[in-house]
KOLBAMI-978483 format. One record per residue (C-alpha): residue in three letters; residue number from 1; chain; x, y, z. Coordinates in nm, 2 decimals, decimal comma. Example, Ala and Ser with C-alpha at 12.3 -4.5 7.8 and 13.67 -1.06 7.14 Angstrom:
2
[r "ALA" 1 "A" [1,23 -0,45 0,78]],
[r "SER" 2 "A" [1,37 -0,11 0,71]],
***
This chain:
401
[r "UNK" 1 "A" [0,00 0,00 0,00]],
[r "UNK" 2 "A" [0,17 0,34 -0,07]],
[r "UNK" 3 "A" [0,22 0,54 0,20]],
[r "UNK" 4 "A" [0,15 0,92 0,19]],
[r "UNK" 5 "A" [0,05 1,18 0,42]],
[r "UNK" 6 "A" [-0,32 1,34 0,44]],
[r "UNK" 7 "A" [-0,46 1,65 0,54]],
[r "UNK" 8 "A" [-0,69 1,40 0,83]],
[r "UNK" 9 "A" [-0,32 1,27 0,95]],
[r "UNK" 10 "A" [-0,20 1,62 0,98]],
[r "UNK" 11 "A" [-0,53 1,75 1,17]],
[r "UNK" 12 "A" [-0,50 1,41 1,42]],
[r "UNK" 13 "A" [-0,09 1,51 1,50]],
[r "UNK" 14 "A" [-0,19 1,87 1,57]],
[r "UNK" 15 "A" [-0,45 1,76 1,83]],
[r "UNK" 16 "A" [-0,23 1,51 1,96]],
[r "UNK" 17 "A" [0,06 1,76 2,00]],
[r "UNK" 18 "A" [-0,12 2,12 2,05]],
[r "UNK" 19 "A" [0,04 2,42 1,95]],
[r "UNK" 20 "A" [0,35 2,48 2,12]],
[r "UNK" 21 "A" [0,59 2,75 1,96]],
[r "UNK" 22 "A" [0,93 2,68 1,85]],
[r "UNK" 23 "A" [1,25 2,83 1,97]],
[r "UNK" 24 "A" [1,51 2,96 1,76]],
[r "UNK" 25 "A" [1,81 2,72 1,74]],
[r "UNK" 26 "A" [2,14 2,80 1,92]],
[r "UNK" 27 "A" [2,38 2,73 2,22]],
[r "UNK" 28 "A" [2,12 2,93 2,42]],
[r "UNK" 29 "A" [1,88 2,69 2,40]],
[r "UNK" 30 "A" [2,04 2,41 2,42]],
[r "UNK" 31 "A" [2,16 2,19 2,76]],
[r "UNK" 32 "A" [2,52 2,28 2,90]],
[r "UNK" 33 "A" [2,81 2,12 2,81]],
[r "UNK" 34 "A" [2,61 1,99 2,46]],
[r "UNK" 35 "A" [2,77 1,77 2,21]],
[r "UNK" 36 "A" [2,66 1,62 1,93]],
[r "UNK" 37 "A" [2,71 1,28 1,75]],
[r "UNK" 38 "A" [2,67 1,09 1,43]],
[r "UNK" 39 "A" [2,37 0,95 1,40]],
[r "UNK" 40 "A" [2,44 0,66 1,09]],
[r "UNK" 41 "A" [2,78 0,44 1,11]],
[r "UNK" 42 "A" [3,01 0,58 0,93]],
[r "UNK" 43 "A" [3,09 0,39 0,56]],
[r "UNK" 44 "A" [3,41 0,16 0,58]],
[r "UNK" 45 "A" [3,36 0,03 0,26]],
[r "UNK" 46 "A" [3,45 0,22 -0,04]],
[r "UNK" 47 "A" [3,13 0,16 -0,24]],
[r "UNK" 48 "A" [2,86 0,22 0,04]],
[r "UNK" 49 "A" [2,78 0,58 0,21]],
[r "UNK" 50 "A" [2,67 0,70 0,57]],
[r "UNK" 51 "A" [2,45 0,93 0,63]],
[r "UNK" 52 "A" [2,57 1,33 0,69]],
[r "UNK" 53 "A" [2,35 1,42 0,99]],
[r "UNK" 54 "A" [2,46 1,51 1,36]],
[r "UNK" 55 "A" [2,23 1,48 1,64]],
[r "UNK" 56 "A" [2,31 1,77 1,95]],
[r "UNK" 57 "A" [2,35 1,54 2,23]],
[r "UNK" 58 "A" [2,39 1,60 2,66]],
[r "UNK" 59 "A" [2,74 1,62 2,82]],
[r "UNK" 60 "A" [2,79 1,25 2,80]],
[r "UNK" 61 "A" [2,80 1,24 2,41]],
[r "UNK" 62 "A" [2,57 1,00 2,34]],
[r "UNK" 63 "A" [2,20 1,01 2,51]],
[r "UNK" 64 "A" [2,05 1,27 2,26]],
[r "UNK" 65 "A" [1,87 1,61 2,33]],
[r "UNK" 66 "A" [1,52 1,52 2,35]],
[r "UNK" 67 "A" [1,23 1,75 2,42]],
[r "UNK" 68 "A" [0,84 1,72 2,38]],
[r "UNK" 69 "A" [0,87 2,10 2,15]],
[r "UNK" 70 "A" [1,07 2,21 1,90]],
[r "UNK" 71 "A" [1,39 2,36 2,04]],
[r "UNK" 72 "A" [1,64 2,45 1,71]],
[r "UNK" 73 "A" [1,51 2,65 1,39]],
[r "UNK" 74 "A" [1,18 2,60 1,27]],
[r "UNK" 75 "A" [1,03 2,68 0,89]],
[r "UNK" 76 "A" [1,00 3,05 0,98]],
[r "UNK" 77 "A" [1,32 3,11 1,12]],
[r "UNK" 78 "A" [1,48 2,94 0,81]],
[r "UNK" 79 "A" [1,26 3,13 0,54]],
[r "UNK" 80 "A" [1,39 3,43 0,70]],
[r "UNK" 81 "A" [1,75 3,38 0,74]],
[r "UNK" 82 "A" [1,76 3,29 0,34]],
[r "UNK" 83 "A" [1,44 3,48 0,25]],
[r "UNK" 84 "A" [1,26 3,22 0,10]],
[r "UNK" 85 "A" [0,96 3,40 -0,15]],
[r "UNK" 86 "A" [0,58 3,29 -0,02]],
[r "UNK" 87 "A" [0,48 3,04 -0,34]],
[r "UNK" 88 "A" [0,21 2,78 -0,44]],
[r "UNK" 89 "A" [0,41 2,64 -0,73]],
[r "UNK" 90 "A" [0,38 2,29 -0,60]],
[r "UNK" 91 "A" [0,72 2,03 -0,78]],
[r "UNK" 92 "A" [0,88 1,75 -0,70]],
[r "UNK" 93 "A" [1,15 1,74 -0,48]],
[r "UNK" 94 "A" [1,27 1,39 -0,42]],
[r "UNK" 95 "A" [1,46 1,23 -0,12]],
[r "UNK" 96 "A" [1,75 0,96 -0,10]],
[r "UNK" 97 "A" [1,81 0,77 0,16]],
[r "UNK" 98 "A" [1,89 0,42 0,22]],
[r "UNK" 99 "A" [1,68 0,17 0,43]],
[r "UNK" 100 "A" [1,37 0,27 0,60]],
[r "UNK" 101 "A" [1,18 0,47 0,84]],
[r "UNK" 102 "A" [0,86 0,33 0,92]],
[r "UNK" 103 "A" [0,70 0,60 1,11]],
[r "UNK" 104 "A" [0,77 0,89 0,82]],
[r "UNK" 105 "A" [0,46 0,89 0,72]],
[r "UNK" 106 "A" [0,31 1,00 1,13]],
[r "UNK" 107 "A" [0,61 1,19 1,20]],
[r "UNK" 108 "A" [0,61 1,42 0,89]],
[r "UNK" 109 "A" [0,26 1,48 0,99]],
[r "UNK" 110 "A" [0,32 1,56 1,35]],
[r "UNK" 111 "A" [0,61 1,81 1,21]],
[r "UNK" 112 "A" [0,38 1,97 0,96]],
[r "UNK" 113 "A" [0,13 2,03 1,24]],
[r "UNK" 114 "A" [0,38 2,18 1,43]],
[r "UNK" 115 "A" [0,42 2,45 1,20]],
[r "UNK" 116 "A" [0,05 2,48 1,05]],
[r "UNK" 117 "A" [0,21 2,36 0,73]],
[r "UNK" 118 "A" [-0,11 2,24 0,53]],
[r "UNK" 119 "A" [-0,04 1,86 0,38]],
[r "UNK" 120 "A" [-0,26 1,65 0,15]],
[r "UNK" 121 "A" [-0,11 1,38 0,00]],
[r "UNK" 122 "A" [0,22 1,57 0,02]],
[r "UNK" 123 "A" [0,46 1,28 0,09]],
[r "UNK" 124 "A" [0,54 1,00 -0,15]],
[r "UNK" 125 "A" [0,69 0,70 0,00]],
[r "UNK" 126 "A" [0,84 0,43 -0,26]],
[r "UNK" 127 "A" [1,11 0,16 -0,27]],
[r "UNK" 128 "A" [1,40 0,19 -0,52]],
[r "UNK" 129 "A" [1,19 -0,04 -0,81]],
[r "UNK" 130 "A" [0,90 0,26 -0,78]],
[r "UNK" 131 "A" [0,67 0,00 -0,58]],
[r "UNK" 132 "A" [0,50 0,09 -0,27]],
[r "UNK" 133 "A" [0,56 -0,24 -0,10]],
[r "UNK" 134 "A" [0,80 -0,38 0,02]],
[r "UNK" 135 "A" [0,97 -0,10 0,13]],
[r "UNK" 136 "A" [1,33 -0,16 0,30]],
[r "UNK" 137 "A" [1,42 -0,29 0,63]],
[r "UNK" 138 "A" [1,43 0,02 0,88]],
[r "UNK" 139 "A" [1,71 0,10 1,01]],
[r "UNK" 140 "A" [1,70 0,35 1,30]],
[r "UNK" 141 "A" [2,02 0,61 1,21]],
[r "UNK" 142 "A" [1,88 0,63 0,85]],
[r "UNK" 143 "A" [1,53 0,67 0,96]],
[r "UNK" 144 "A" [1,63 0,98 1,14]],
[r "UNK" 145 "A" [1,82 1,10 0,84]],
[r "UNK" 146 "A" [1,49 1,04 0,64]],
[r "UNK" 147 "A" [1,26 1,26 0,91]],
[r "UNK" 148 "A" [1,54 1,50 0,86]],
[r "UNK" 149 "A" [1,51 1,51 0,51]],
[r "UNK" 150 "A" [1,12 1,56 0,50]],
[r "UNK" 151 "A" [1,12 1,84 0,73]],
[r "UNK" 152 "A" [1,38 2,04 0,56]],
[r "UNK" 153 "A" [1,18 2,03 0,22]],
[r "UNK" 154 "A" [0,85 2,12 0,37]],
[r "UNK" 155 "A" [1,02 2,42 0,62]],
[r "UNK" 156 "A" [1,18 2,58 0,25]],
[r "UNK" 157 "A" [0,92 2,46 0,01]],
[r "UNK" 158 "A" [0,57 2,40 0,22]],
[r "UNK" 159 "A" [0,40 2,35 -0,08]],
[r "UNK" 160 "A" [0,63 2,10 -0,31]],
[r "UNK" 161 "A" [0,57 1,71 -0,31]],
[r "UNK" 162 "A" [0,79 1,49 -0,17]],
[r "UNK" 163 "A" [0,89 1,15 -0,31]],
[r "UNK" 164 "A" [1,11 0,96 -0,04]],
[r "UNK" 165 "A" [1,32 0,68 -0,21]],
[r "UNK" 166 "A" [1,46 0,42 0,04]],
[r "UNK" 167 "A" [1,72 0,23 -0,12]],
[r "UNK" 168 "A" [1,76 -0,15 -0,02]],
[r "UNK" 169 "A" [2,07 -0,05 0,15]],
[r "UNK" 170 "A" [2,37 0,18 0,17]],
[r "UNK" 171 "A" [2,55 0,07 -0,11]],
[r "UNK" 172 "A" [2,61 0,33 -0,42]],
[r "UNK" 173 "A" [2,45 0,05 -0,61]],
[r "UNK" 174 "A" [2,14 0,09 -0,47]],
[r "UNK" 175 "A" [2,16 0,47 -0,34]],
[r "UNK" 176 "A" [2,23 0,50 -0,74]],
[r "UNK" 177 "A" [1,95 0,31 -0,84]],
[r "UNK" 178 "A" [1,73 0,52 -0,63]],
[r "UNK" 179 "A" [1,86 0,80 -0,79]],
[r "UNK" 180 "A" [1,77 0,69 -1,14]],
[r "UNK" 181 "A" [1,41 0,62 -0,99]],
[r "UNK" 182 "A" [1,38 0,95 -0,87]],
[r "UNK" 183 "A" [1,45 1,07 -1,19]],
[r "UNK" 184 "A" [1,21 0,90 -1,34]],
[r "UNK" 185 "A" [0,92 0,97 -1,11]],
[r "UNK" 186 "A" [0,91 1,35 -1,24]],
[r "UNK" 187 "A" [1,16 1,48 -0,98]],
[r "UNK" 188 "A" [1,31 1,84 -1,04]],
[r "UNK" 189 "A" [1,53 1,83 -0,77]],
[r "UNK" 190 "A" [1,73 1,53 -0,58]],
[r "UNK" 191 "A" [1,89 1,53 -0,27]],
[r "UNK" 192 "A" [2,15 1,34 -0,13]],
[r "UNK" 193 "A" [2,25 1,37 0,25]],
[r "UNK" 194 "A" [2,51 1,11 0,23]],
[r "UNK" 195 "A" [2,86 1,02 0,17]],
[r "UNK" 196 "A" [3,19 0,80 0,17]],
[r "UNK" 197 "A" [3,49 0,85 0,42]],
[r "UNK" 198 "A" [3,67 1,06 0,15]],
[r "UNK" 199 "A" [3,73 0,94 -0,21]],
[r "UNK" 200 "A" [3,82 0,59 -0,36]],
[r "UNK" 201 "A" [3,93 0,48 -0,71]],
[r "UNK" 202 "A" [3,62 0,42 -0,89]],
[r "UNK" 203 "A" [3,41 0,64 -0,75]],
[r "UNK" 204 "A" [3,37 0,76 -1,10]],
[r "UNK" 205 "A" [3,22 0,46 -1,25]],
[r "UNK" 206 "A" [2,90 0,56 -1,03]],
[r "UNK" 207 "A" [2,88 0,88 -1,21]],
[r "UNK" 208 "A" [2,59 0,84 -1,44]],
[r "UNK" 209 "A" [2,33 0,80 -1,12]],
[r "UNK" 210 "A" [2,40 1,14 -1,00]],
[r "UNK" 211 "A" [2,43 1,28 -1,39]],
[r "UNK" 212 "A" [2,10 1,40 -1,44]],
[r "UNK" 213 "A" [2,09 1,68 -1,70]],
[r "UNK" 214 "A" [1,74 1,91 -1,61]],
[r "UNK" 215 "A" [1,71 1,80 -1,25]],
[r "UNK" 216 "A" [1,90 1,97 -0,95]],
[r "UNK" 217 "A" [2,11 1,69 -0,81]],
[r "UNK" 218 "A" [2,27 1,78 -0,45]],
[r "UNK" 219 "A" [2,49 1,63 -0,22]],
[r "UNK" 220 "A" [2,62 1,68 0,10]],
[r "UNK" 221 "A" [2,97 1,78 0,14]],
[r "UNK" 222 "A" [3,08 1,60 0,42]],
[r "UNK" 223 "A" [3,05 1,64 0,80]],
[r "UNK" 224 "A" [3,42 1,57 0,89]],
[r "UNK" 225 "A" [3,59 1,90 0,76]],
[r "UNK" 226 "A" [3,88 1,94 0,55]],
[r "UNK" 227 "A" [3,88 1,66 0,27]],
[r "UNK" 228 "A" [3,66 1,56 -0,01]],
[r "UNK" 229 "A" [3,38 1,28 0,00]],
[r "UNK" 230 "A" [3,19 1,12 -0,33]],
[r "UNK" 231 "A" [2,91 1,16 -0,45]],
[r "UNK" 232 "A" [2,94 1,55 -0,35]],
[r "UNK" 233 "A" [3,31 1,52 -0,57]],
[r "UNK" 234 "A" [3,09 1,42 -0,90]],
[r "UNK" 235 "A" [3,12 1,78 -1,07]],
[r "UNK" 236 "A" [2,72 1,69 -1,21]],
[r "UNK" 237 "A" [2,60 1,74 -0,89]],
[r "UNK" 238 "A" [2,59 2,06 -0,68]],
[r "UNK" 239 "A" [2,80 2,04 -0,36]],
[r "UNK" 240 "A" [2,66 2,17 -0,05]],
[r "UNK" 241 "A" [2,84 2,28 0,22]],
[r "UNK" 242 "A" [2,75 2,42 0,55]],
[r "UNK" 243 "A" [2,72 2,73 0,77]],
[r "UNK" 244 "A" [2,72 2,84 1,12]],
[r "UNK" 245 "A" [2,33 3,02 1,15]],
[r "UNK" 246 "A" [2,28 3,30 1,43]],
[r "UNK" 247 "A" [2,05 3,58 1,45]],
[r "UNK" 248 "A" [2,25 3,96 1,43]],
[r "UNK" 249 "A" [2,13 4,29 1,47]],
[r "UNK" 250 "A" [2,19 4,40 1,14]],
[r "UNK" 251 "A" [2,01 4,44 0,82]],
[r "UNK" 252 "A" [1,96 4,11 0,70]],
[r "UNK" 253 "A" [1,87 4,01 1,09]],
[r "UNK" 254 "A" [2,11 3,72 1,06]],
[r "UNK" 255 "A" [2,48 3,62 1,03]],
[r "UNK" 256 "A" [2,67 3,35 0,89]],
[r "UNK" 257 "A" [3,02 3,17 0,90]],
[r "UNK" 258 "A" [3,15 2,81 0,78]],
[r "UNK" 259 "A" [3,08 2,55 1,02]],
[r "UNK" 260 "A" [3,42 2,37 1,11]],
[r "UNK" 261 "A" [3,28 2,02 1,03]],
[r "UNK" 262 "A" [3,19 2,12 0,63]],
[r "UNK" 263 "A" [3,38 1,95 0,35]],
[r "UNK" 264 "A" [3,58 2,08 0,11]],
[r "UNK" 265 "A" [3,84 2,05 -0,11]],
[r "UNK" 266 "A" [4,00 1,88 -0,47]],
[r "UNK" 267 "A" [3,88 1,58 -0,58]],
[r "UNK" 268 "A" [4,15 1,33 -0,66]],
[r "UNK" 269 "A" [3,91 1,20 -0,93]],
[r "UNK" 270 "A" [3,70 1,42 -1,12]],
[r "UNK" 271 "A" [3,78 1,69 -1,36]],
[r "UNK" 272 "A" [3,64 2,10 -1,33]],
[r "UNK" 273 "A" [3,30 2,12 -1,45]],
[r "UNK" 274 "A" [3,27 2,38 -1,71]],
[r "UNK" 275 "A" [3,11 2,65 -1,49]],
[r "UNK" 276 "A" [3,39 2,59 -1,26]],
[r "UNK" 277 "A" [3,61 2,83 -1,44]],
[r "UNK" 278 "A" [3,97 3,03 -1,30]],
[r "UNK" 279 "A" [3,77 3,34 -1,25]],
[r "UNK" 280 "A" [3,65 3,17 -0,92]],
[r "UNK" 281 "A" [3,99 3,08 -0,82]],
[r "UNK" 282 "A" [3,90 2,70 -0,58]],
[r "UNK" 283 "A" [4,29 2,66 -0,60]],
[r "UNK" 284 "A" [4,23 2,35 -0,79]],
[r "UNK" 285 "A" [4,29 2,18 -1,12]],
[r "UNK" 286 "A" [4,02 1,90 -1,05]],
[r "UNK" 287 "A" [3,65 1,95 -0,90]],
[r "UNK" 288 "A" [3,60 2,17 -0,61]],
[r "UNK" 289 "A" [3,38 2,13 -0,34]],
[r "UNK" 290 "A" [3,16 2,30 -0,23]],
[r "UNK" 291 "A" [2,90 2,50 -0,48]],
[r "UNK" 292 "A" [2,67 2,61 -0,22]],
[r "UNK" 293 "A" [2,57 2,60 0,16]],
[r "UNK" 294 "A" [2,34 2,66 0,37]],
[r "UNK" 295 "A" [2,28 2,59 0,80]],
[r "UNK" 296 "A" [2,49 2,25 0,93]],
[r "UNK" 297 "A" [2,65 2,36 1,26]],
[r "UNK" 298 "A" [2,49 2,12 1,53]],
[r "UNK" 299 "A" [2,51 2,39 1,77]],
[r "UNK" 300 "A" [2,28 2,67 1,54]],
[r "UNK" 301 "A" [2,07 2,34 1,44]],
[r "UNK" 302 "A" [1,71 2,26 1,32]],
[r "UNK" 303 "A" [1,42 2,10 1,48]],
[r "UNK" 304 "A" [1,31 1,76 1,40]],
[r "UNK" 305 "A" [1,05 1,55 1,48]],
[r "UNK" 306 "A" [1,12 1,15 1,52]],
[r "UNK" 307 "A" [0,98 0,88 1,68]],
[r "UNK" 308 "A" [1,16 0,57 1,55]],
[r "UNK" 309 "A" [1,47 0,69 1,70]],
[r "UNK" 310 "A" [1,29 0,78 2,01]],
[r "UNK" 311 "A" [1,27 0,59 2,32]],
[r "UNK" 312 "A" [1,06 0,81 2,56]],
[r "UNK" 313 "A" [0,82 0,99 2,38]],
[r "UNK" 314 "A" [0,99 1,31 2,39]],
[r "UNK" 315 "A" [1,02 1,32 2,03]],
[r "UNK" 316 "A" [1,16 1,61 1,95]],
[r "UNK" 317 "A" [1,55 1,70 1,81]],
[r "UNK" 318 "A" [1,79 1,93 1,75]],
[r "UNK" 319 "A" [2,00 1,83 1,42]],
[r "UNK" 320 "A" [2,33 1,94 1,22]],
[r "UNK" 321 "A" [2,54 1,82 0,98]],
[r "UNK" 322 "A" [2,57 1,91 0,59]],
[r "UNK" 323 "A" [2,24 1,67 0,61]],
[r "UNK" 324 "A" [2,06 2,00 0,69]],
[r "UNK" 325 "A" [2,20 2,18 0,39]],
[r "UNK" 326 "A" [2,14 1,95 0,14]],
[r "UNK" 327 "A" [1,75 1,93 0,14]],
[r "UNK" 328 "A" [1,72 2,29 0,23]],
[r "UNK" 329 "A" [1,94 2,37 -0,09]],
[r "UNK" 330 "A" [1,70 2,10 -0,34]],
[r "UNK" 331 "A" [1,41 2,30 -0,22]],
[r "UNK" 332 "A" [1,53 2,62 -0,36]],
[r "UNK" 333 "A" [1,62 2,51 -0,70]],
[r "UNK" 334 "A" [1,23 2,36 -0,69]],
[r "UNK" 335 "A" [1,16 2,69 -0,57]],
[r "UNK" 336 "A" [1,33 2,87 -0,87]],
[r "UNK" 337 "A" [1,17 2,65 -1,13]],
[r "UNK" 338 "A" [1,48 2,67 -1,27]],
[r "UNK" 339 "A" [1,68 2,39 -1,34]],
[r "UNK" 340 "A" [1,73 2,32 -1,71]],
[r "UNK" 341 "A" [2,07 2,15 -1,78]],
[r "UNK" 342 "A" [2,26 2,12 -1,52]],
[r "UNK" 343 "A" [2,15 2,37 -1,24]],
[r "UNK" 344 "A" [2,52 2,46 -1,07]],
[r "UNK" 345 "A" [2,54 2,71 -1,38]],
[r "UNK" 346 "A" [2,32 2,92 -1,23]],
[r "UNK" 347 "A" [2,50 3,00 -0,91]],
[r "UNK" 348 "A" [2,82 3,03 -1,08]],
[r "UNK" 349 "A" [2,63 3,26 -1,30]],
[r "UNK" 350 "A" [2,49 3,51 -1,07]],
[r "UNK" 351 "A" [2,70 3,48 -0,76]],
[r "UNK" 352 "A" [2,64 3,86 -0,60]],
[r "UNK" 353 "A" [2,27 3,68 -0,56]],
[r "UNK" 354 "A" [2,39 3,49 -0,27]],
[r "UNK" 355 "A" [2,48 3,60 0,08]],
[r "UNK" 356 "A" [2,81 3,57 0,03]],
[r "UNK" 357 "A" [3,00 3,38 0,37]],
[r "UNK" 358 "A" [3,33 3,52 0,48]],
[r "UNK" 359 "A" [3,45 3,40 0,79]],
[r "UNK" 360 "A" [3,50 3,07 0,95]],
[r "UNK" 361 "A" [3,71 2,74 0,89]],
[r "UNK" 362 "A" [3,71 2,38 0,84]],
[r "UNK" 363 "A" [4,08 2,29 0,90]],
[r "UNK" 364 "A" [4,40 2,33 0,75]],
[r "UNK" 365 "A" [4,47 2,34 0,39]],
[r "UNK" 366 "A" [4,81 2,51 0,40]],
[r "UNK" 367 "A" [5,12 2,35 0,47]],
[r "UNK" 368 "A" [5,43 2,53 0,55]],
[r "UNK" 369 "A" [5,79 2,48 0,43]],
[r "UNK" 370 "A" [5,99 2,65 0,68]],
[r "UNK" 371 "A" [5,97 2,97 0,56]],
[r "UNK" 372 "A" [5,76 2,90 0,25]],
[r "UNK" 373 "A" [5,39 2,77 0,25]],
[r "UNK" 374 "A" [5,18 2,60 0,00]],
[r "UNK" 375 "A" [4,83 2,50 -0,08]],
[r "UNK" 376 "A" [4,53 2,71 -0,15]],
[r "UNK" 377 "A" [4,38 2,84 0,23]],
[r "UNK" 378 "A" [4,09 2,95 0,01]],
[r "UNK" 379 "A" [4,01 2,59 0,03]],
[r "UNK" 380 "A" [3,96 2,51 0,38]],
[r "UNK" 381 "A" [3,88 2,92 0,50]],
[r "UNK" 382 "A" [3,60 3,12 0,39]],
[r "UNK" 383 "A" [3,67 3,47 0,20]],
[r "UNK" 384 "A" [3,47 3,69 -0,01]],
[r "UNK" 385 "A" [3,41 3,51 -0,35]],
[r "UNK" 386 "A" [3,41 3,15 -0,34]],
[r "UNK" 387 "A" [3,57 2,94 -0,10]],
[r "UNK" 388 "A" [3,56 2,60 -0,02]],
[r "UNK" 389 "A" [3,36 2,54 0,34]],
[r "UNK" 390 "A" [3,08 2,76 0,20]],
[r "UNK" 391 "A" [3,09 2,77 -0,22]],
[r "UNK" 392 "A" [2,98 3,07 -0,32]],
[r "UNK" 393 "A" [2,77 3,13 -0,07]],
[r "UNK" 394 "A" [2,41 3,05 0,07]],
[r "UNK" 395 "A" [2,06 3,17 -0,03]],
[r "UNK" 396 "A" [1,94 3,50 -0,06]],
[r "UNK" 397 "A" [1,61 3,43 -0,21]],
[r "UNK" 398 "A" [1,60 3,23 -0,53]],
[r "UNK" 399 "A" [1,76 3,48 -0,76]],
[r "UNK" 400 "A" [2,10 3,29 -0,81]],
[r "UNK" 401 "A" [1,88 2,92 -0,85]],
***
């Protein structure tokens, strides 16, 4: 039976939960002496991927931050900080993710409600063949990644579709094939909140899943700093990065820098996309992540609601990781209703159409010789122009998408 979410399903979770408000994300609101963790196992094999999201934790590191309301950014504080447009165009933006989460379907719902986002029939929920049944064995790290997903595409784009494709498993065999299904389903946009340990020969014989010519393809950058991590390294695909989010008093009412646990860098594999060109200056002769970012820092994170990985009913979490970014960054280009050919052109295109991040590291990119250095600190520290924690920047409406 396919599974998909109902206006009745929303109006049940919004009785069930009330109407508590949200409050903005930040170390402010969150427990003393926070951490945060991984959430899927990390990929030790070359040709599977884990999952790029980070759950804020309590001091020990491990039990995770768990509240019955929304503590990090909600829809509204997200619209504003990249002043998403009001719009009733309603595409397709499609979600990958391997394995499954059985409770999507109620916990989308009980987001939505959250938020007085409206839903009928706004979730999709299909294995990688297209079928509705069966769907994947669940597997609880993934299943959060999946809420995750979902929640991000309905705060940007409230009134896009969502098709959720759970691969059989983690392998880029079947993330790929899920890709291609996506792509036939009608998706415009396609994201990917996953990745390998850094590169491996070979990676580019999975190129043609992610090579998608009229669909906005994204990928997460990476959660680990420094370094490069496939797919995001597939120059078809727009690489997202991630940000540090925290309201200012100034004009825009916000502030940005690169979070330190973005990736970035040269791919050891694949060549510079077209668009890619020496005016940007990445410091590299190959592919250079990232494109774009948007929010990933743990500690400035966004609200989610799960109740697969949840044990006591306070269902509520506070998430990071280039995870965030990824979905966010889909919705836009659906947003745009731009994404002939491949979509990257259009931020290299109109760049000053971007809040542009300056500040902020990942690691260290520059090695020194005694009294000589070498390397490309554009790479691992954000500057005006392009750089490689943050691309070329993160939304400031849809204008660049």
């Amino acid at each position: 039976m396919r599974r998909f979410l109902t206006a009745a399903a929303v109006v049940f979770a919004l009785i069930a939960l009330g109407s508590s408000s949200a409050v903005a994300g930040g170390d402010n609101a969150l427990p003393a002496g926070h951490k945060d963790k991984n959430v899927c196992t990390k990929s030790t094999s070359p040709t599977t991927a884990g999952c790029d999201a980070k759950v804020v934790t309590l001091a020990d590191g491990v039990t995770p931050f768990a509240t019955p309301g929304p503590t990090g950014y909600g829809p509204s504080d997200l619209q504003s900080a990249y002043t998403i447009p009001a719009s009733s165009a309603n595409p397709t933006v499609a979600i990958v993710d391997a394995y499954a989460n059985p409770n999507v379907v109620s916990d989308l719902a009980a987001y939505r409600s959250q938020y007085g986002i409206p839903c009928s029939g706004c979730l999709t929920v299909v294995n990688q063949n297209g079928g509705t049944s069966p769907l994947p064995a669940g597997d609880t790290g993934w299943g959060q990644e999946i809420d995750l997903d979902v929640d991000m595409v309905s705060a940007i784009c409230p009134n896009c579709h969502i098709l959720l494709v759970e691969a059989n498993s983690n392998s880029f065999a079947d993330l790929g094939a899920a890709v291609n299904r996506a792509a036939i389903m009608g998706a415009v946009a396609i994201s990917n909140s996953y990745g390998t340990s850094g590169e491996f020969n070979g990676e580019t014989s999975y190129d043609s899943y992610y090579n998608h010519s009229g669909i906005a393809v994204t990928a997460s950058s990476g959660d680990s700093g420094y370094g490069v991590e496939f797919p995001a390294a597939d120059g078809n695909v727009v690489a997202v990065g991630g940000t540090s989010l925290s309201p200012a008093s100034n004009a825009r009412g916000w502030s940005e820098s690169a979070w330190n646990g973005a990736g970035s860098g040269c791919s050891a594999y694949f060549g510079a996309p077209s668009w890619q060109t020496s005016a940007f200056d990445t410091g590299c002769s190959t592919r250079a992540e990232a494109d774009v970012s948007a929010v990933a820092d743990p500690n400035t994170g966004v609200a989610v609601y799960d109740s697969y990985g949840s044990s006591g009913g306070a269902n509520w979490y506070v998430f990071g990781g280039t995870s965030v970014a990824s979905p966010i960054i889909a919705s836009v280009f659906a947003l745009s209703g731009r994404t002939t050919g491949y979509p990257a052109t259009f931020l290299y295109g109109n760049p000053g159409a971007l809040y542009d991040v300056t500040s902020g590291s990942n690691g260290n990119c520059v090695r020194r010789h005694g009294w000589r250095t070498s390397g490309s600190p554009q790479l691992c520290t954000a500057r005006t122009g392009w750089d490689g924690p943050t691309g070329l920047g993160t939304p400031n409406g849809i204008g660049a998408f």
